[in-house]
N, C-alpha and C positions, 0 to 999 in steps of 0.2 A: 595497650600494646601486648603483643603475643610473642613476639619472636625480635630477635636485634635488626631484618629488616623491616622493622615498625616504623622505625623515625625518619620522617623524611624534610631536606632542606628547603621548605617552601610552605606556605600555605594553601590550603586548599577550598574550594566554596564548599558549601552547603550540601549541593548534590554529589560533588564529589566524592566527601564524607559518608554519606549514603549511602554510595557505592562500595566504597570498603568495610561497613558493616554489613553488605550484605554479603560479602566472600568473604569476612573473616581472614584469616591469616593468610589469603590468596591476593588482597586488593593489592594491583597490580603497579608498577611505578608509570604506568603507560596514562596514568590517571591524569598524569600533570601536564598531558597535550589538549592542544583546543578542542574543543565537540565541533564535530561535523556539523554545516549548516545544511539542510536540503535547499534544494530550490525549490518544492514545495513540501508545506506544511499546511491543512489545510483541519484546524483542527474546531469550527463552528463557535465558540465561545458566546454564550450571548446570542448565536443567529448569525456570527458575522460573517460574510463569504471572503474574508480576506484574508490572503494567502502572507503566511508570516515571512515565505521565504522570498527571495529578489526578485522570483516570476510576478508579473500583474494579470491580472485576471479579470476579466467583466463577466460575468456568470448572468443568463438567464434564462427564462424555460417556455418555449414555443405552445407546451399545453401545458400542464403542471406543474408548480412546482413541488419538492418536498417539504413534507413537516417536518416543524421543529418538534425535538423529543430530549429526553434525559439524555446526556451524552456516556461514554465509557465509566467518567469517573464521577457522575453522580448528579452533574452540576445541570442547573435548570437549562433545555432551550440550549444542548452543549452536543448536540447532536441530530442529526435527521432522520427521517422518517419514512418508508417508502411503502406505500399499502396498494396501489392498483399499478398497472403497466406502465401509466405513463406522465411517472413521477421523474421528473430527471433535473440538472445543470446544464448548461454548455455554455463554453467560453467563447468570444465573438473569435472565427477565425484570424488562424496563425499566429495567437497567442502562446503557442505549447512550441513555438522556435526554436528556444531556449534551451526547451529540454533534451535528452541524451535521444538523439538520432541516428540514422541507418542500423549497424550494429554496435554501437559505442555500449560501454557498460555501465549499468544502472539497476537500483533496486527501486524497488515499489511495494509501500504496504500500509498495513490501514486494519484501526478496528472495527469488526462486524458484529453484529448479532440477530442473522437471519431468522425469518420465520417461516422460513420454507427452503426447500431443497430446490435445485434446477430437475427438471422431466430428462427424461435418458436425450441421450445425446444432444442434449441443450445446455447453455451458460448461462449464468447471471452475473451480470458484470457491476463491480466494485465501484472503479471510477478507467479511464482509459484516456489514452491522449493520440494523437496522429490521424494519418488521413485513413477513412474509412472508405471512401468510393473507390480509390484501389486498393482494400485492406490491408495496406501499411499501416497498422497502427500498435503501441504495446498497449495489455490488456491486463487487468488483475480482477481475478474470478472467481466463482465457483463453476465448476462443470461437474456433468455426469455422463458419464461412458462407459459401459462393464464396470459399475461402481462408482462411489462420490470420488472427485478428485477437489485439490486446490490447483491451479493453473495460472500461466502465464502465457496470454494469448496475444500472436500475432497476425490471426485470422490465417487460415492457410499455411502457417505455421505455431505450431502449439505443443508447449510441455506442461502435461500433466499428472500429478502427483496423488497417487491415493491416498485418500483423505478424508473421513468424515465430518464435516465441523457443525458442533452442536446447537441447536438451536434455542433458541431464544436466549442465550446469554452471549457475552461478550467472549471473542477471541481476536489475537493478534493473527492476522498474516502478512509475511514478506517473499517477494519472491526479487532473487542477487540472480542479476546476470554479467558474467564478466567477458562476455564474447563464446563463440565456438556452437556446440549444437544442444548444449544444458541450460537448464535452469536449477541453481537452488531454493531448493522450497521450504518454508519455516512457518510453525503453527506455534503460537504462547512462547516463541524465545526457544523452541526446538528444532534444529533440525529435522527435518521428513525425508526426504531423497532431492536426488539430484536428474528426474527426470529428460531424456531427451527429447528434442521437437521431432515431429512428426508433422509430416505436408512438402509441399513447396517452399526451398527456400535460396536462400538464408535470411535471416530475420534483418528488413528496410525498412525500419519506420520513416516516416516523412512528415511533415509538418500539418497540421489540419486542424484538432480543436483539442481541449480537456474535456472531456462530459462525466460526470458525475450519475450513475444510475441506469446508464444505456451502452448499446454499440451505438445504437445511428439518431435515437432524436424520434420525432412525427415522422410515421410512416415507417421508419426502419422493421428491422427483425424483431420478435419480442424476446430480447436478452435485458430485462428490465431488471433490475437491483429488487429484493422483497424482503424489509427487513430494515433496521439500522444501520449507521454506520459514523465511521469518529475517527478525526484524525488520519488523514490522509497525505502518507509523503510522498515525495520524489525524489533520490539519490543520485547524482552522476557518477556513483561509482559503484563497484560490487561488495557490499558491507560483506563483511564475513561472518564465521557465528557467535564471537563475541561482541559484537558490537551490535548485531539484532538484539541479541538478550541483553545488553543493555537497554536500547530502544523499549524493548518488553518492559524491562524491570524498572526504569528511569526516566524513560520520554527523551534519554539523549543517547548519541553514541559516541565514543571517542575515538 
């Protein structure tokens, strides 16, 4: 204990405890509410494709699928793999129901460790859910446009944030939207900007599939994933930026 609000009426778990020695004399009393549950958490364990969060998922791949690889934190076969175009997931439609629809607010993020950049004016897509044939769908990226960006894509409406994200190691991105015409964009638990969309809008997502690695599947555009990738959520609401950096710092938020 540092300070008299040290002691607190309750016990705490394990991670929670973790949390406050990692802020020191800041760990917050906010510690003692539930951790947010995603509805997806999609973090490969072992190979597994099951979703820890309340969504179900049937995941399968039309030409490829990906390799298993080292994951974020180390663990064998805790992560996948993406080396040619048409390495991807997808969820049997209308599985992604569930998730945060039309403009409702929701975050989305996931670790990366690309081995390539996307070509100018092209994306590489993380994981994405919603319909793609009338591109209603949210999208979490990397793009390139007068520069690397991190993005949040809703095809025909899109906010992107400049960004370079380094290659071949691991990085967090989250991208909070809480309605309106921004995205907040966050790289390792920091803050980037708060980008606005640009295109046609306002951002409709609509019901269609999760796909891991693509926009569209066989035959679509080549917006293919190249690189790893670990632990993939989905939030129905706009986490703010304490509780991404705990996400970063933790694996939970509160």
């Amino acid at each position: 204990m540092e300070n008299t609000n040290d002691a607190y009426s309750r016990e705490y778990t394990e991670t929670q405890i973790l949390s406050c020695l990692l802020q020191g004399p800041y760990c917050p009393r906010s510690l003692s509410s539930i951790p947010i549950q995603p509805l997806v958490q999609l973090d490969f364990t072992n190979g597994s494709l099951v979703n820890s969060g309340p969504v179900v998922f049937n995941f399968s791949s039309q030409e490829w699928a990906p390799n298993l690889t080292t994951g974020k934190d180390g663990d064998a076969n805790g992560g996948l793999n993406f080396n040619t175009n048409n390495r991807y997931y997808s969820s049997a439609a209308g599985q992604d129901a569930s998730l945060p629809l039309g403009s409702s607010p929701r975050t989305l993020c996931a670790w990366i460790k690309p081995s390539q950049l996307p070509a100018n004016n092209s994306h590489q897509l993380v994981f994405r859910y919603g319909n793609t044939t009338t591109a209603n769908a949210s999208v979490l990226a990397l793009s390139t446009s007068s520069g690397n960006k991190v993005s949040f894509l809703g095809f025909g409406y899109d906010a992107l944030a400049d960004y370079t994200i380094s290659l071949n190691i691991w990085s967090h991105i989250c991208s909070s939207y809480s309605g309106g015409n921004t995205v907040s964009i966050y790289v390792n638990g920091n803050y980037i900007a708060s980008p606005a969309f640009t295109g046609s809008g306002p951002l409709n997502t609509t019901s269609g599939a999760f796909v891991i690695g693509t926009w569209t599947g066989s035959g679509g555009l080549a917006y293919y994933w190249w690189g790893d990738s670990d632990d993939m959520r989905v939030y129905d609401i706009a986490l703010n930026a304490v509780q991404i950096a705990q996400i970063y710092r933790l694996g939970v938020a509160y």
